[in-house]
C-alpha positions in Angstrom: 81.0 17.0 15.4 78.1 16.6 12.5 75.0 15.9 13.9 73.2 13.6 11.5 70.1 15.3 9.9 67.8 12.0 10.2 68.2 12.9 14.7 65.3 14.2 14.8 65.2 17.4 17.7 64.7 16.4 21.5 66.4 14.4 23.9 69.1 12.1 23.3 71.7 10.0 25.2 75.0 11.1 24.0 78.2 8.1 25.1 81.9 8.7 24.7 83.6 5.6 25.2 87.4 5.8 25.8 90.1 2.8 24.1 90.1 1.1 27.3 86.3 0.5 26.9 85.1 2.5 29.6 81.5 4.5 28.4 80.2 7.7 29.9 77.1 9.3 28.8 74.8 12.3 29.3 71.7 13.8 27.5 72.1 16.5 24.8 68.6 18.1 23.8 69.0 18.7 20.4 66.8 21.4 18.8 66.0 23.5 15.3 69.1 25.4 15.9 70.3 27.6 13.4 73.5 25.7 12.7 71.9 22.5 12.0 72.4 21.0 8.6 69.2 21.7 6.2 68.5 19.0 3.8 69.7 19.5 0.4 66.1 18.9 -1.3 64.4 22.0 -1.7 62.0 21.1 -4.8 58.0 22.1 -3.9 55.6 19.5 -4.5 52.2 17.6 -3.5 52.5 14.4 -2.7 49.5 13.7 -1.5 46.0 15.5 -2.9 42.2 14.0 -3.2 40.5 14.6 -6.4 37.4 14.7 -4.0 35.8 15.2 -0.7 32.5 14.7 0.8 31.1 16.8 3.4 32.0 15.7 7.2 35.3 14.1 5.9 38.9 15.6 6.5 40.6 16.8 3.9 44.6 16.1 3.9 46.8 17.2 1.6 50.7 17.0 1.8 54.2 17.3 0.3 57.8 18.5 0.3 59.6 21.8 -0.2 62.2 24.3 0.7 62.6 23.5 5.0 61.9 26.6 7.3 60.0 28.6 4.4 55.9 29.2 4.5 53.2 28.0 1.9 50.2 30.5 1.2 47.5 28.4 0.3 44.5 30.0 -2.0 41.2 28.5 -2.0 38.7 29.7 -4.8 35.1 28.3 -5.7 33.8 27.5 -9.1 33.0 31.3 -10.0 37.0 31.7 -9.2 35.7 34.1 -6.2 38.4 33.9 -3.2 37.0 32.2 0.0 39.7 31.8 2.2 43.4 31.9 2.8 45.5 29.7 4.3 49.0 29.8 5.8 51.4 26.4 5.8 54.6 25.9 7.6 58.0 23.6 6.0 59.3 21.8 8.7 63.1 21.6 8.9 62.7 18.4 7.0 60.9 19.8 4.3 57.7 18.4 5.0 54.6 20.2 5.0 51.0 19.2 5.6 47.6 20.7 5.8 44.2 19.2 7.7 41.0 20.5 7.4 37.2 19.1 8.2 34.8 19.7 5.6 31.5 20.9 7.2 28.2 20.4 5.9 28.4 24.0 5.5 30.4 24.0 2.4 29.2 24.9 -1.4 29.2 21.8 -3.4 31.8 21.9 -6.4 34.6 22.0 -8.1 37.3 23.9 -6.1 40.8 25.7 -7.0 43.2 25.2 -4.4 46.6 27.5 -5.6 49.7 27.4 -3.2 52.5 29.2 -3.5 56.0 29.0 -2.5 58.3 31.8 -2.9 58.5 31.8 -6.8 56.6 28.3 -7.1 53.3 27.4 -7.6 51.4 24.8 -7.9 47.3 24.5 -9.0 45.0 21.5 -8.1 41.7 20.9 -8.4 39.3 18.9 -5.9 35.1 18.2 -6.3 33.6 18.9 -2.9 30.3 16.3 -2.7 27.7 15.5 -0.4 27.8 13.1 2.1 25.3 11.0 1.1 25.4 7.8 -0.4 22.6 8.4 -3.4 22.9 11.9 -4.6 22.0 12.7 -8.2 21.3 16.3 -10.4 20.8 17.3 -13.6 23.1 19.8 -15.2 20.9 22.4 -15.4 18.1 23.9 -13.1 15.3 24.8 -16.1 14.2 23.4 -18.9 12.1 24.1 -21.7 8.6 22.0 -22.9 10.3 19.3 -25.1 13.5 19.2 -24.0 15.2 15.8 -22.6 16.5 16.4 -19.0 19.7 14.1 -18.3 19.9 12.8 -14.3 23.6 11.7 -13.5 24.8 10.9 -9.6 25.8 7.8 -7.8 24.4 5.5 -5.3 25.2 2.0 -3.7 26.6 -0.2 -6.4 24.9 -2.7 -8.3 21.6 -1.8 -6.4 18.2 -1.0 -8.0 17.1 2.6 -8.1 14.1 3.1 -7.5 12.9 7.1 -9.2 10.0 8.5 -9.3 9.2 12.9 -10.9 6.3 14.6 -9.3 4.8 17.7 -11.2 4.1 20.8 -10.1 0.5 19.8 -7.8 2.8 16.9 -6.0 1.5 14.0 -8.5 3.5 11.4 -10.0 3.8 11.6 -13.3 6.7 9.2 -14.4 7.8 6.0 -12.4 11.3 4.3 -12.9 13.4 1.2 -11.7 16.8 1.4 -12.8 20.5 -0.8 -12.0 23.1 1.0 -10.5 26.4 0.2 -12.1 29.9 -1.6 -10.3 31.1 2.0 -10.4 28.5 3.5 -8.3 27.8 5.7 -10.9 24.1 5.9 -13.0 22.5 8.2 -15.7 19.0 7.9 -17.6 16.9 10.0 -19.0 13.7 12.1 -18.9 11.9 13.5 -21.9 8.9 16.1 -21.4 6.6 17.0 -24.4 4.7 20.2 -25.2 2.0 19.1 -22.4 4.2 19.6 -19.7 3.0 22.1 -17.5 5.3 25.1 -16.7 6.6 25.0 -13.1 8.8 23.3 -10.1 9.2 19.2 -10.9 10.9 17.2 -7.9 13.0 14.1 -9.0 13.0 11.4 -6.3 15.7 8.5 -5.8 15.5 5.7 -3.3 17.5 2.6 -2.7 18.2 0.4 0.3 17.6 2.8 3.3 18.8 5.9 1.2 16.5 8.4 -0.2 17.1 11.9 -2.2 15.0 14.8 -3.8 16.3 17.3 -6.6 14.3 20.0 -7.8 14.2 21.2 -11.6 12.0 23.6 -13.3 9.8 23.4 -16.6 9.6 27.0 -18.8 11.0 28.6 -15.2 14.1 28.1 -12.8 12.9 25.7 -9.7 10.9 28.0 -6.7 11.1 27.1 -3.2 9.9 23.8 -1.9 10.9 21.8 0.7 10.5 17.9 0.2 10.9 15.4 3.4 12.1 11.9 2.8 12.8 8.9 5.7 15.5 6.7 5.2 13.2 4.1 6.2 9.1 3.5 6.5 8.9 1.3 9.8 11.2 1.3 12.6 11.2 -1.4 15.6 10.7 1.3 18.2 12.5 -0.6 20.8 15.7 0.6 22.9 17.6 3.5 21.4 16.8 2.8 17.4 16.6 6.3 15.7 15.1 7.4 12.4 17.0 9.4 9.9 15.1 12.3 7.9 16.1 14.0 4.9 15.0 16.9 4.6 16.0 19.6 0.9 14.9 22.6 0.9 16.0 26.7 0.6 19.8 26.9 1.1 20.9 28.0 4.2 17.5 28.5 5.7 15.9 27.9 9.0 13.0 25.5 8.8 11.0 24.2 11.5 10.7 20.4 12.7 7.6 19.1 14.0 6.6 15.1 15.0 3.2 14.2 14.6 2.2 11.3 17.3 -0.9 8.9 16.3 -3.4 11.0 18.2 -2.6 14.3 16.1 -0.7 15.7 19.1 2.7 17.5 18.7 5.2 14.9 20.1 8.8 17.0 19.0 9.6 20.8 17.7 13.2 21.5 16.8 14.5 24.2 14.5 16.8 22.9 11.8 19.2 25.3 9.7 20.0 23.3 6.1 23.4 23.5 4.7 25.0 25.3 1.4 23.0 22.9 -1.3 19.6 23.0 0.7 20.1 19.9 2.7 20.0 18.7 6.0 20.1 15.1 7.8 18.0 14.8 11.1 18.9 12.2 13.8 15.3 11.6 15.1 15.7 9.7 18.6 12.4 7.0 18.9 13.0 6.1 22.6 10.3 6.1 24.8 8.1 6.3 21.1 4.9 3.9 21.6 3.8 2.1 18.7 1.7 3.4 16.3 2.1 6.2 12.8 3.7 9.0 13.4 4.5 11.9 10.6 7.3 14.4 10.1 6.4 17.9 8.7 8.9 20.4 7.9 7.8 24.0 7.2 8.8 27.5 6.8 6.0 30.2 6.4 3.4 28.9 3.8 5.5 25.9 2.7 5.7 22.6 4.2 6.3 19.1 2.8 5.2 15.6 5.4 6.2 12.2 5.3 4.6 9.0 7.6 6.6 6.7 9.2 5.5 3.6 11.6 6.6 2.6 15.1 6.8 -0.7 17.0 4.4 -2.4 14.4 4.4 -6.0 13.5 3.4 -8.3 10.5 0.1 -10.6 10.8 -2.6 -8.5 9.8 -5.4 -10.9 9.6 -7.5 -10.4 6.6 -6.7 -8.1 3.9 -8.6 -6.1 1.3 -7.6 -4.4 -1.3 -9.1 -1.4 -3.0 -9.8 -2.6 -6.8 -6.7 0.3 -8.6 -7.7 0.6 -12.5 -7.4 -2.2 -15.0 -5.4 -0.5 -17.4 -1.6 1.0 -17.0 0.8 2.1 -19.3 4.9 2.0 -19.0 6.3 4.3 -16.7 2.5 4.7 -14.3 2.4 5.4 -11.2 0.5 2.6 -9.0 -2.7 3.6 -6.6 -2.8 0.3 -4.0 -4.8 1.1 -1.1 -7.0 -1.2 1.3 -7.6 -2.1 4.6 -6.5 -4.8 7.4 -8.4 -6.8 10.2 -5.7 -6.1 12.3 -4.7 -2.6 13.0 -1.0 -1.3 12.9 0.4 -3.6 10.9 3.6 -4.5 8.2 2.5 -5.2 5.0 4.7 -6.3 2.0 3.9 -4.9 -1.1 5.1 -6.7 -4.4 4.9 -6.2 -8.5 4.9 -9.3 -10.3 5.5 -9.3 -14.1 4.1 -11.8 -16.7 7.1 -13.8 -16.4 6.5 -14.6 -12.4 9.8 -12.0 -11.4 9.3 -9.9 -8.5 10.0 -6.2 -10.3 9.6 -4.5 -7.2 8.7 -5.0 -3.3 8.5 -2.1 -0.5 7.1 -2.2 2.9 4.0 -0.2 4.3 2.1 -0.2 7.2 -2.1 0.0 8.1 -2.4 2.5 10.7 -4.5 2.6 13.6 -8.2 2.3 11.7 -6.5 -0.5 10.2 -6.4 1.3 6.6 -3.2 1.5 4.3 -2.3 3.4 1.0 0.6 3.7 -1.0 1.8 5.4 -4.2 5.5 4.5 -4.2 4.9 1.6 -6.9 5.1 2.2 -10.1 5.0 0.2 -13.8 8.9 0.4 -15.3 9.3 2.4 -18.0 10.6 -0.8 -20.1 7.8 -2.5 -18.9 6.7 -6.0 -20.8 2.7 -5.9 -21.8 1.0 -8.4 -20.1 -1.3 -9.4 -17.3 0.8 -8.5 -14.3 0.3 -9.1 -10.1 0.0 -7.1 -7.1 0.4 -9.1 -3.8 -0.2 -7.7 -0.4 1.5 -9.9 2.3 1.7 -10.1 6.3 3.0 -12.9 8.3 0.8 -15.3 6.7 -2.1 -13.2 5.4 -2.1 -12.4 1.6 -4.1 -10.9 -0.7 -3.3 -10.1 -4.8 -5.1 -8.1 -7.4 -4.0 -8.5 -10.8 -3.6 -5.4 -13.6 -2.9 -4.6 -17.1 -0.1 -3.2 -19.1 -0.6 -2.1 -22.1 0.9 1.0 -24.8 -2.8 2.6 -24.9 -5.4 3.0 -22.3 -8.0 4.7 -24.7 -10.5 2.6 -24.1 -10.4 2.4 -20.1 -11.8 4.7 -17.2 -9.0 7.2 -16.0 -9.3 9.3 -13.3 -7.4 12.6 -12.9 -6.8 14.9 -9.9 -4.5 18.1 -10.2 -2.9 17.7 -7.1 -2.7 15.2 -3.8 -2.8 17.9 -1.2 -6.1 19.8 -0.4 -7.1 21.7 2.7 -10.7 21.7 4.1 -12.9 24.2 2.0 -11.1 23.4 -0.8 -12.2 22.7 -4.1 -11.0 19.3 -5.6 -11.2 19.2 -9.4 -12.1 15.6 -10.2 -12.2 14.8 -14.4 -11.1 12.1 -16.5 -12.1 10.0 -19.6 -14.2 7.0 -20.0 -15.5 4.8 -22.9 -18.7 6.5 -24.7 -20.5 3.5 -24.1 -21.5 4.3 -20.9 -23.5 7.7 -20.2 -22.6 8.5 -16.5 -20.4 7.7 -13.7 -20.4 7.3 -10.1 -17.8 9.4 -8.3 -17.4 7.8 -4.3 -15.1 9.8 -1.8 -14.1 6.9 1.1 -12.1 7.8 4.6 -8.8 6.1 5.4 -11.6 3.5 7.2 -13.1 3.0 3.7 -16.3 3.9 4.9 -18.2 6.3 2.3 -18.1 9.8 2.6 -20.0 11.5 -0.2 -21.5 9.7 -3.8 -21.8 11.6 -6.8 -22.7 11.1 -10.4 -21.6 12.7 -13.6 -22.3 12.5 -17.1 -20.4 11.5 -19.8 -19.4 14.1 -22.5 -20.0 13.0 -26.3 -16.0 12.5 -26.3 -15.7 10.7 -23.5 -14.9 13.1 -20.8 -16.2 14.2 -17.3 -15.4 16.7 -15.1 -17.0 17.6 -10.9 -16.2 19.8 -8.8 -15.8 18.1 -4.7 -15.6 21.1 -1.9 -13.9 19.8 0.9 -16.1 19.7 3.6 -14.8 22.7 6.2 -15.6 19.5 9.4 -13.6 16.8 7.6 -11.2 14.8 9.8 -7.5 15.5 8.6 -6.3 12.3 6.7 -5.8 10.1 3.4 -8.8 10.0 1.1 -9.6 8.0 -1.7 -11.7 9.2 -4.8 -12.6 5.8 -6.7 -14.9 6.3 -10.0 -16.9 3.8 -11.6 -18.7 3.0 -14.5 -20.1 -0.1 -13.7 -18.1 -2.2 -15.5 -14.0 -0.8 -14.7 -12.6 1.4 -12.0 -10.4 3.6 -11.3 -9.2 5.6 -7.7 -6.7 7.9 -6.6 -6.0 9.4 -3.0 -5.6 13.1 -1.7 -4.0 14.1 1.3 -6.6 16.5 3.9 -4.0 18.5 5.8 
């Protein structure tokens, strides 16, 4: 008797039924015996591959071949260096199949996957990427004064991107709001000049409630930095809602974790281990969290980035005021908008309004508990139309607006200029800028996150229209957000600095 190839091994009934009709049955278990018809198929092949996986997916990968035999599966990374070795069993079917869960461990890239079956081969290739939604790199880590640096990735389609670069001292130097594309795919471009300082430049991406950091050097490959990103600025604080920080930094480094609550106390301390490309996503839990600004600072030795992020707070601010920013802004400017609020701990909506009456771009920000708020995440787009444009500030039902400038020159205008936006106390802060020769002097006014005034100053004007002060950071100041606002009597200008 043939048993049919499609039975498939177990238990079975088995019935003989004689010609007068009468049936008797038992149960044969039928197993991979020897003497069991093989199929006749014994061509090796994939029938199923990925062309790419993200980290924290499974990776499947399946086909047919010669029944009973063994695959050796090869993995290799993009410097064709051997990581591991895998072994696949046929079944007596000829099916084969191979699972495995990426881990956040993995090197990002282009992997070889070669199996081998007796004689056969066969090569494939798969992209291993990150796991986040918005991810984008440039294809090389340095770059020379001059050159144009390309940024390709993906993000949530059809979406604005939001992009802003930071130089070497942490300030903003170009500002961006681009479309993503139906595919999910986006490129633009980034073009430095022979004033470009040589050093570590950080590239950061936001859009809906993602956020990412890539770090690229200028006349030297990137050094080690660690930037610290929220997927969100206020969170409702209530039942088990959680925040999600992103954190890039050394690959495959220990860093340490540390939540700051609104009275400067140290409310969590973990230890956090990034993966392969320098990344890591932390579930922060904000149970039992009571409302107010909190901030997350990530450090290892004598490097540490920080981010704020709000608790439990609510819109209707009562009155608000904002801190006059400079007249004058060119395409592709970073915005200064800073002020204060009646009402303490508050939701503010911030929103750039250009000549035409659109809404270019809107974030959300909070007024902590001295009811003072700052911002620097707004910027001018680099395609920017001149005109008289709008900032509006709005809570519930309060509002305030300030209106600014755009223009291709601001030669003529005050501007202010600070190396960096992170100081310590005792530091020196190097404050210079230009402003119009008409004027001889101006005043220099250092204000706390309260706007109340710290220090005055006066400087005079060179006979080219420059200035230049050095500010010591008093060794007693309160750690915090300051804001250095200059004036000449007629326009101003301001910028803030982070005392940490």
């Amino acid at each position: 008797m043939h048993i049919p190839d499609t039975i498939n091994p177990g238990t079975s009934e088995f019935i003989i039924k004689n010609e007068f009709g009468d049936l008797q049955s038992t149960n044969v278990n039928i197993s991979e015996s020897k003497n069991r018809f093989l199929p006749e198929t014994t061509g090796f092949e994939i029938t199923n591959i990925p062309r790419e996986i993200r980290l924290e997916d499974t990776l499947s990968i399946s086909g047919n071949g010669p029944p009973l035999t063994t695959i050796i599966l090869s993995i290799n990374n993009e410097q064709n260096i051997l990581e591991t070795v895998r072994v696949i069993d046929i079944n007596a079917n000829g099916k084969w199949s191979f699972e495995e869960i990426i881990t956040t461990d993995e090197i990002l890239g282009a992997k070889t996957y070669f199996l081998k079956n007796g004689v056969n081969h066969i090569l494939r290739e798969i992209e291993f990427k990150s796991d986040k939604l918005l991810s984008f790199s440039t294809a090389a880590t340095r770059y020379n004064a001059g050159d144009t640096v390309i940024f390709t990735g993906s993000g949530i389609p059809n979406k604005d991107l939001t992009l802003f670069v930071k130089d070497p001292n942490g300030k903003i130097i170009h500002f961006d709001i681009i479309k993503i594309g139906s595919t999910g795919e986006a490129q633009f471009e980034f073009t430095t000049n022979n004033a470009f300082k040589t050093g570590t430049y950080v590239l950061v991406t936001k859009h809906e409630n993602e956020s990412d950091a890539h770090l690229f050097g200028i006349g030297q490959y990137p050094t080690t930095q660690i930037v610290v990103l929220t997927d969100k600025t206020n969170y409702i604080g209530t039942g088990s809602s959680a925040a999600f920080v992103n954190i890039v930094g050394p690959p495959s480094t220990s860093l340490l974790l540390t939540i700051i609550d609104p009275s400067d106390n140290s409310k969590l301390s973990d230890t956090i281990t990034t993966n392969s490309a320098g990344e890591y996503r932390y579930e922060l839990d904000l149970t039992g969290y009571a409302t107010g600004v909190y901030k997350a600072v990530v450090s290892k030795a004598n490097i540490q980035d920080s981010v704020k992020f709000a608790v439990g707070v609510q819109t209707g601010s009562g009155d608000i005021s904002i801190t006059p920013p400079k007249q004058y802004h060119l395409p592709g400017e970073q915005l200064v908008i800073s002020g204060q609020t009646e009402q303490n701990n508050s939701i503010l909506t911030v929103s750039l309004i250009d000549p035409s009456g659109k809404t270019v771009s809107q974030i959300e920000i909070f007024s902590d508990s001295s009811g003072s708020f700052s911002t620097n995440l707004l910027g001018i787009p680099s395609n920017a139309e001149i005109g008289d444009w709008k900032i509006t500030i709005t809570s519930r039902l309060d509002t305030a607006e300030n209106n600014i400038t755009v223009s291709l020159t601001t030669e003529a205008s005050l501007s202010l200029n600070i190396e960096k936006s992170v100081y310590q106390n005792g530091e020196v802060v190097s404050i210079n800028g230009t402003s119009p020769t008409t004027v001889s002097y101006v005043i220099i006014t250092i204000k706390n996150s309260s706007q109340d005034t710290i220090e005055e100053l006066e400087t005079p004007i060179t006979g080219n229209g420059n200035f230049a002060l050095p500010w010591i950071v008093p060794t007693d100041l309160p750690f915090g957000m300051y804001t250095i606002l200059v004036s000449d009597g007629t326009n101003t200008d301001s910028t803030q600095i982070d005392i940490q």
